[in-house]
C-alpha positions as CSV (number, residue, x, y, z in Angstrom):
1,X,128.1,133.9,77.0
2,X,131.3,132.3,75.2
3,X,133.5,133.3,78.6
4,X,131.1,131.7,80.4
5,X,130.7,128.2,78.9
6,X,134.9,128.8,78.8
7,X,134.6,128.9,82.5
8,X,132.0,126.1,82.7
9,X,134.2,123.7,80.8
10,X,137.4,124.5,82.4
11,X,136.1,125.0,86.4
12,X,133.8,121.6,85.7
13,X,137.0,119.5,84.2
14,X,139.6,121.1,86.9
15,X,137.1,120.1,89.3
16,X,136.2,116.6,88.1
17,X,140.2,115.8,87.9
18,X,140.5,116.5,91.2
19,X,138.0,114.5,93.0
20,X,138.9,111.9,90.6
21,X,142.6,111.9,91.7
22,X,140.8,111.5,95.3
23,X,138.6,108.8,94.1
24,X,135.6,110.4,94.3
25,X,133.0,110.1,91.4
26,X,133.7,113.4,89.0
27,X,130.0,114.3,89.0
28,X,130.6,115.5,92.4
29,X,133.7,118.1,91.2
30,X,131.7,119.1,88.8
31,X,128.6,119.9,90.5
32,X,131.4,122.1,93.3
33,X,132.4,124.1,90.3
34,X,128.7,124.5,89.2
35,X,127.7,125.9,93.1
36,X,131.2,128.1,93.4
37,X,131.3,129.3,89.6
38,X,127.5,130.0,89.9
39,X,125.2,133.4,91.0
40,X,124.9,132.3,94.5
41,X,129.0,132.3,95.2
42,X,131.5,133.9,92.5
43,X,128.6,134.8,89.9
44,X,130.9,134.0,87.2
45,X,128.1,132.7,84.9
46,X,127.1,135.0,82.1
47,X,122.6,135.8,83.0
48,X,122.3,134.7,79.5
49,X,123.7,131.3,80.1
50,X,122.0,131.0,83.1
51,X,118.5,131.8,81.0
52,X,119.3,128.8,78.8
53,X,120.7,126.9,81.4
54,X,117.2,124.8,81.5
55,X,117.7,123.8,78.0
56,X,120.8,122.8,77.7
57,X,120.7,120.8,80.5
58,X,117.8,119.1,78.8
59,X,120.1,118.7,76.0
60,X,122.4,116.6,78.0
61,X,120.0,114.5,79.2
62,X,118.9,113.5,75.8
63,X,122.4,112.6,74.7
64,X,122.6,109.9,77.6
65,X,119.1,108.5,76.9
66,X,120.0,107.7,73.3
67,X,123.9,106.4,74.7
68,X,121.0,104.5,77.1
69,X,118.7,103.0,74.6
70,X,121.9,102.4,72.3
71,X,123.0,100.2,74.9
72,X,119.8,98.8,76.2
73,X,119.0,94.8,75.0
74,X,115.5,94.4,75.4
75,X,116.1,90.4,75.9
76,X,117.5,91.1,79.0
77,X,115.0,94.0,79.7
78,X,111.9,91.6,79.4
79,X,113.5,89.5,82.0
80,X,113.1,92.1,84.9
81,X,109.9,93.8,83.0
82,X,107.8,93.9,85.7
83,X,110.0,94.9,88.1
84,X,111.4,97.6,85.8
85,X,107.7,98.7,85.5
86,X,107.5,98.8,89.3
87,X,110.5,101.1,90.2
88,X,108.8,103.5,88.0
89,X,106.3,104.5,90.5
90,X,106.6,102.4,93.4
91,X,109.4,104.2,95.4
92,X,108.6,107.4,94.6
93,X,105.1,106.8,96.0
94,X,106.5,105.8,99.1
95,X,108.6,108.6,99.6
96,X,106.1,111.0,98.6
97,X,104.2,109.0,101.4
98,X,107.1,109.8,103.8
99,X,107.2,113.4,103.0
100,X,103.5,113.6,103.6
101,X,103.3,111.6,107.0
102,X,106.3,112.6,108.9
103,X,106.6,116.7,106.5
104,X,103.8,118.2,109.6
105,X,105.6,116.7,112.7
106,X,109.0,118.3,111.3
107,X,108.4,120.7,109.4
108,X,104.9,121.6,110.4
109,X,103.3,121.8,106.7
110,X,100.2,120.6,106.5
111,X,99.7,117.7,103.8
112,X,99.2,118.9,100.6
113,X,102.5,121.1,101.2
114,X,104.0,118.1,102.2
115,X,102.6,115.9,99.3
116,X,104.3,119.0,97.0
117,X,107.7,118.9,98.9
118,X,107.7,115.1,98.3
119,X,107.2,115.7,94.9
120,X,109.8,117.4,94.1
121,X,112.2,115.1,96.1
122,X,110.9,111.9,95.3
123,X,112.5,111.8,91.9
124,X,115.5,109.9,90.7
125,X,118.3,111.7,89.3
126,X,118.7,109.8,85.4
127,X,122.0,112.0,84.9
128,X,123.7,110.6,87.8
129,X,121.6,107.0,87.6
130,X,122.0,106.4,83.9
131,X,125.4,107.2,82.4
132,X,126.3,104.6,85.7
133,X,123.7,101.7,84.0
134,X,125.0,102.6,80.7
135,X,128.6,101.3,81.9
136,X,127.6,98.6,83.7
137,X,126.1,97.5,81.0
138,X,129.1,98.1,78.3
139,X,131.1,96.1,81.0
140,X,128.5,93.4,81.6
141,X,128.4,93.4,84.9
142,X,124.9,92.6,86.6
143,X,123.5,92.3,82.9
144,X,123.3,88.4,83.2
145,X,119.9,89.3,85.8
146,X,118.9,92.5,84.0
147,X,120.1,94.6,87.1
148,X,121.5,98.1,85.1
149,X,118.4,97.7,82.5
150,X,116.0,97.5,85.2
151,X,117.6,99.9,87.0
152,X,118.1,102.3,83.7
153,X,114.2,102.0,82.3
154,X,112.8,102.4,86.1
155,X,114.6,105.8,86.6
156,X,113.4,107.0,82.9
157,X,109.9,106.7,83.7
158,X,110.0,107.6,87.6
159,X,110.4,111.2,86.3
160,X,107.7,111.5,84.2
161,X,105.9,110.0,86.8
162,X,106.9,112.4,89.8
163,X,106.6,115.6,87.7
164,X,102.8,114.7,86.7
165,X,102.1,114.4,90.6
166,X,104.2,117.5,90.9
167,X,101.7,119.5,88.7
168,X,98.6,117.9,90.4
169,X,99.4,118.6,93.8
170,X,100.8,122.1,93.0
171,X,97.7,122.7,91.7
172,X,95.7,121.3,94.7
173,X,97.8,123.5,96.9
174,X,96.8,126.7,94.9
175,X,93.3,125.8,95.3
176,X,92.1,124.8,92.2
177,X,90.6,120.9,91.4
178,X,92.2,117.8,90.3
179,X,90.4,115.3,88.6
180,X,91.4,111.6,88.4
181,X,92.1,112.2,84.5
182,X,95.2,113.9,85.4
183,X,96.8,111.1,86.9
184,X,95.7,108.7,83.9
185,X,97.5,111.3,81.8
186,X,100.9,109.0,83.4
187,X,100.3,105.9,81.9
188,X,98.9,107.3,78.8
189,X,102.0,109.2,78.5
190,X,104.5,106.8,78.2
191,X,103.1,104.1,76.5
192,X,102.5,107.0,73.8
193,X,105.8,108.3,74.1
194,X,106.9,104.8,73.5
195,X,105.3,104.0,70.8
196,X,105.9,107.5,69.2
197,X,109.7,106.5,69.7
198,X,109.1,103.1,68.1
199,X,107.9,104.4,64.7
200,X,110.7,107.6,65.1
201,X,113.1,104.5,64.9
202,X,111.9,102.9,62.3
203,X,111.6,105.8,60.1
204,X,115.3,107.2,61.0
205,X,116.4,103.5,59.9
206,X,115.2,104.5,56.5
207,X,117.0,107.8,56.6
208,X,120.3,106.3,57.5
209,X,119.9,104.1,54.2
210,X,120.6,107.1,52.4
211,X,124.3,108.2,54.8
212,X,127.0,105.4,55.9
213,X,128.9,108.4,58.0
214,X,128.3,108.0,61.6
215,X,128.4,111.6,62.6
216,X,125.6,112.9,60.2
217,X,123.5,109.4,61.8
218,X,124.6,110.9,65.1
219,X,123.8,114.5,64.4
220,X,120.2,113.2,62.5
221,X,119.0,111.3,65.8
222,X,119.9,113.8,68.0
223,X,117.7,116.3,65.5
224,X,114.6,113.8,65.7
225,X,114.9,113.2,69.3
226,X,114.9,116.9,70.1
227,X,111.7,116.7,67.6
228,X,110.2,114.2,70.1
229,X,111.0,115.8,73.0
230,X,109.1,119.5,71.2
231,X,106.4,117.0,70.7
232,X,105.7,116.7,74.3
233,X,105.5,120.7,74.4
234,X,103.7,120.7,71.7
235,X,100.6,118.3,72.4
236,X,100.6,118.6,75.9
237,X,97.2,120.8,75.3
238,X,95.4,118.2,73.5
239,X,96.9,114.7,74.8
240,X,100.2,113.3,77.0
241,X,102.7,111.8,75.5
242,X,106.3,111.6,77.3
243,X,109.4,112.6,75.3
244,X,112.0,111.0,77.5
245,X,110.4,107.0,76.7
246,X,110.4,108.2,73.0
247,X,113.6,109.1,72.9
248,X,115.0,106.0,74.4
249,X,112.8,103.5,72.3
250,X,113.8,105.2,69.2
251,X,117.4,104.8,70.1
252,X,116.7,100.9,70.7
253,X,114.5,100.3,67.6
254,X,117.6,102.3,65.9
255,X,120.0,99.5,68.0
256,X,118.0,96.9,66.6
257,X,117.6,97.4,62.8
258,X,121.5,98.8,62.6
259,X,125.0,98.2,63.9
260,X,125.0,100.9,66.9
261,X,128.6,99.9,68.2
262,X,129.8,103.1,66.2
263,X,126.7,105.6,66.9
264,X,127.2,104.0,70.7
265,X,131.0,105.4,70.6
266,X,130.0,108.5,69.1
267,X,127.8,109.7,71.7
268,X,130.2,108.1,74.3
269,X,132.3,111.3,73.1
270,X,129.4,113.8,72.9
271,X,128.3,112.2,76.3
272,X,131.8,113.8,77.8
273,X,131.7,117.7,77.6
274,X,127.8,117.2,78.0
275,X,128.0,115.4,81.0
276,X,130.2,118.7,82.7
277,X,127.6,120.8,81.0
278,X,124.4,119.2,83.0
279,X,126.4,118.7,85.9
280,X,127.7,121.8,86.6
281,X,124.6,124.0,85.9
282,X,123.1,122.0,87.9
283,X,125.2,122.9,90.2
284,X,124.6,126.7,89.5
285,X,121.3,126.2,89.9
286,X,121.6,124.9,93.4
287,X,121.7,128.4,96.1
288,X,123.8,127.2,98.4
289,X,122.3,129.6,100.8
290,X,119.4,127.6,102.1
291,X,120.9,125.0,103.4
292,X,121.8,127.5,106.3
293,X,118.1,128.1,106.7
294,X,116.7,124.1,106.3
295,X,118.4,122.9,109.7
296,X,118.7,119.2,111.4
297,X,115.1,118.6,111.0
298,X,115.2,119.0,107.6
299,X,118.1,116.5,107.2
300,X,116.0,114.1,109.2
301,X,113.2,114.3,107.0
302,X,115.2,113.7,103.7
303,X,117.1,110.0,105.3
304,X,113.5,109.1,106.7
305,X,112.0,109.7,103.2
306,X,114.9,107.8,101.4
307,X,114.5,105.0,103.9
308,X,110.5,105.0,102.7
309,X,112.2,105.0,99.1
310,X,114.2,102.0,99.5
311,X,111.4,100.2,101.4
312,X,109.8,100.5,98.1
313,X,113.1,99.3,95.6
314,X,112.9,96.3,98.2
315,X,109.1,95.7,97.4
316,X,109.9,95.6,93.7
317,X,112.5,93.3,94.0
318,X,110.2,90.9,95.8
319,X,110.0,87.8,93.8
320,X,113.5,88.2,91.6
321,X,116.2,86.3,91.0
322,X,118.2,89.0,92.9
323,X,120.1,88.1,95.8
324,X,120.6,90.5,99.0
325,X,123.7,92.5,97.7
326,X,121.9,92.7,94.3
327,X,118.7,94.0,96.2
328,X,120.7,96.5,98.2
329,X,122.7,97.4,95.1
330,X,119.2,98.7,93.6
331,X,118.5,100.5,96.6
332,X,121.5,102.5,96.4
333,X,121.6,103.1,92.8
334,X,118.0,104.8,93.8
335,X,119.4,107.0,96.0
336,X,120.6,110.4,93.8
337,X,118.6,113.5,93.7
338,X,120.1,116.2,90.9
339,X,118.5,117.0,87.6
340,X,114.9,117.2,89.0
341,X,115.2,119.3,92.2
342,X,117.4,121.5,90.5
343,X,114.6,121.9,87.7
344,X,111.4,122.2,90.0
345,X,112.6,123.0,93.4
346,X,112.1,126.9,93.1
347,X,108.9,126.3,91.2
348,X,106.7,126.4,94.6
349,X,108.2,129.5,95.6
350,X,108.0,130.9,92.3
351,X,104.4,130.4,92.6
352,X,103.6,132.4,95.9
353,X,102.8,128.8,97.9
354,X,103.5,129.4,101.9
355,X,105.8,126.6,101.4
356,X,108.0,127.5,98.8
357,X,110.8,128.5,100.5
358,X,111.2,125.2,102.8
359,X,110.8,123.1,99.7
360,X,113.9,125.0,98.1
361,X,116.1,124.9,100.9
362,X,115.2,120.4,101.4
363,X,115.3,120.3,98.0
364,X,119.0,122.1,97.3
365,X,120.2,120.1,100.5
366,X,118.8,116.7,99.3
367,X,121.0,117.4,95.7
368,X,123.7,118.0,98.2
369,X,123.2,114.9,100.3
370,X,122.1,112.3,97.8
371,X,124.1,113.1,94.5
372,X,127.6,112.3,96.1
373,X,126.0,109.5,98.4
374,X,124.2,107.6,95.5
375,X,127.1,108.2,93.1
376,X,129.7,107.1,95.3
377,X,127.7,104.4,96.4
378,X,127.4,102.7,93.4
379,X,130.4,103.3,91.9
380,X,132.0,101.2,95.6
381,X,129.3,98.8,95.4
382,X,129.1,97.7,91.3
383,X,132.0,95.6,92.0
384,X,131.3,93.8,95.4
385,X,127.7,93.5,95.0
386,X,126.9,92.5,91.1
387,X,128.3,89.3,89.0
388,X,130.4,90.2,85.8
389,X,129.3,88.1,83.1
C-alpha cells in the first residue's frame, strides 16, 4: 500500500503540474493520473488501497467542508438563504426529470431505471464545486451578493438530497415499496445534521480553551467531525441525520466563537495532498472502458439533462440581485459531476438491476465530460462574470 499512495502522490502532482503549465484546472491532471495509474489501465494501485479508496476519499471531502465552513460568513449567507436552500434540490430535480423523460426515447429504460440513472447523475460534485467557493470567497470576489456561499451551501446539501432519492428509487426498481416517510427523512436530515454540528461547535470551543497550538485544534476538529460523520452510520437505523451539514456548521460555529484565520491556513495545507488524494482515486474509480460501450446517445442524454439542470439554477436565481453573467456564472459552477458518480455509479450494477451497466458507462462518461467542463468553466468565468469586492 505505501508504493501505492507513493505513486498516487507523485502521478497526481506530475499530472496536475502539467495541465497547470497548460492552463488547465489541476483537478483534471489529477483525475488522468487517477484513470491511467488505476485497475482499468496500468493497475498500479495496490487492491488494498483501492478497498479503502471509499474512505479516504471521504476523508478528503471532510477536510474541505471544514476549510468551507471556516470560510463561510453567515451574514452574507442569509442574504441568498433562500436561494441557497433552493439549489439544494431544485436542479437536481430537474435533471432527474430529464433523465426520466427523454432516458426511454434514448436509451430505452423504462422510468424507474431512468429515475435511478438520474440519480446518480443529478448530483453536484462539492470536491470540484467547493475548494473553487472557498477561494472565491478568500479573494472576495462575488461575496458582496453571496454568490460562492450560495453556491458552496447549495452543493453541500444537493448531495444528501440526491443520494436519499438514489436509495428510494433503487429500491423501487428492485421491487420493494417506498413510503412518503423516506423522502421526509431529507429535510429531517439536515436540519439535524445542522443542528448536531451547531452544538459539536460549541462544545469543541470549550476544548480549544484548554490548547492555544493550532495543529492539535486542527487535528481535534478533524477527530469530532469524523465523529459526526460515524454518527450518520450510526443512527441511520433509528433516525436521519446528515454528516456533511454537521460538519460544516461546526466548522462555522468554530469560525464564530474563535479566530479561524490560522485553523483556516492550516487546513489550506492539509487541503493540498488531500485534494490529489480524492481526485485521483476518483479517477481510479472511473473504468474507462465504458465509455466505448455508452455511444452518441448517451452523450446526448447527459447535455440535455444538464440543460434541465441549469433551467433549474436559473429558477433559483429568479428574484436576486444577480445579474445575467452572475446567473450564468451559477449555472456553470453547477455543472461538475465527480465524487458522487464515482461513489454510486456501479451500485445499480452491483445490485443485479437490468440497468446497471448503462448507468455505469453515463455515469463514468458524465465524470469525464462535466469535471473538466465545470472546472474550467469557472475557473475562466470567476473573473469576467463576478464583482471583486
Amino acid at each position: 500500500m505505501l508504493l501505492s499512495l507513493a505513486v498516487v502522490f507523485i502521478a497526481g502532482f506530475f499530472m496536475a503540474d502539467i495541465f497547470g503549465r497548460l492552463k488547465l484546472p489541476k483537478i483534471i491532471g489529477m483525475l488522468v493520473a487517477g484513470i491511467l495509474t488505476g485497475s482499468y489501465v496500468l493497475d498500479w494501485l495496490d487492491p488494498s488501497l483501492l478497498e479503502i479508496s471509499a474512505e479516504l476519499r471521504r476523508i478528503a471531502l471532510i477536510v474541505i467542508l471544514i476549510k468551507a465552513g471556516l470560510s463561510l460568513n453567515l451574514s452574507d449567507l442569509k442574504k441568498v438563504g433562500i436561494p441557497a436552500l433552493m439549489m439544494s434540490f431544485v436542479p437536481a430535480c430537474l435533471e432527474i426529470a430529464g433523465y426520466m423523460i427523454f432516458a426511454p426515447l434514448l436509451l430505452g429504460l423504462t422510468r424507474t431505471e431512468s429515475a435511478v440513472m438520474g440519480a446518480v447523475l443529478s448530483a453536484v460534485s462539492p470536491a470540484v464545486v467547493v475548494p473553487r467557493m472557498v477561494n472565491l470567497i478568500e479573494e472576495k470576489t462575488g461575496t458582496k451578493k453571496g454568490i460562492p456561499q450560495m453556491i458552496m451551501a447549495g452543493a453541500s446539501c444537493d448531495d444528501i438530497f440526491v443520494i436519499v432519492l438514489f436509495s428510494a428509487f433503487t429500491a423501487m426498481a428492485q421491487g420493494d415499496k417506498v413510503s412518503i416517510s423516506d423522502f421526509a427523512d431529507i429535510p429531517v436530515s439536515i436540519v439535524l445534521g445542522v443542528i448536531l454540528g451547531i452544538i459539536s461547535g460549541f462544545a469543541i470551543t470549550l476544548i480549544f480553551r484548554t490548547t492555544g497550538d493550532t495543529v492539535i485544534k486542527a487535528v481535534l476538529m478533524l477527530s469530532l467531525s469524523f465523529l459526526l460523520i460515524t454518527a450518520e452510520d450510526s443512527l441511520k437505523k433509528y433516525i436521519a441525520v446528515s454528516g456533511l451539514p454537521a460538519v460544516v456548521s461546526m466548522a462555522c460555529i468554530v469560525k464564530i466563537k474563535n479566530n479561524s484565520e490560522p485553523l483556516s491556513r492550516v487546513f489550506g495545507k492539509i487541503w493540498i495532498p488531500a485534494e490529489v488524494l480524492l481526485f485521483v482515486l476518483v479517477g481510479s474509480a472511473v473504468d474507462i472502458r465504458y465509455t466505448t460501450q455508452a455511444g452518441a446517445e448517451a452523450v446526448a442524454m447527459i447535455f440535455i439533462a444538464l440543460t434541465f439542470r441549469a433551467v433549474g439554477v436559473l429558477i433559483c436565481t429568479v428574484g436576486t440581485e444577480f445579474n445575467r453573467k452572475e446567473r450564468l456564472f451559477c449555472v456553470i459552477a453547477y455543472l461538475p459531476k465527480a465524487t458522487v458518480q464515482a461513489s454510486i455509479g456501479a451500485v445499480p450494477l452491483s445490485l443485479g438491476l437490468p440497468c446497471g451497466k448503462i448507468v455505469l458507462s453515463v455515469a463514468v462518461l458524465a465524470i469525464i465530460i462535466t469535471a473538466p467542463l465545470g472546472a474550467i468553466g469557472i475557473d475562466m468565468t470567476k473573473v469576467r462574470f463576478l464583482e471583486k469586492e
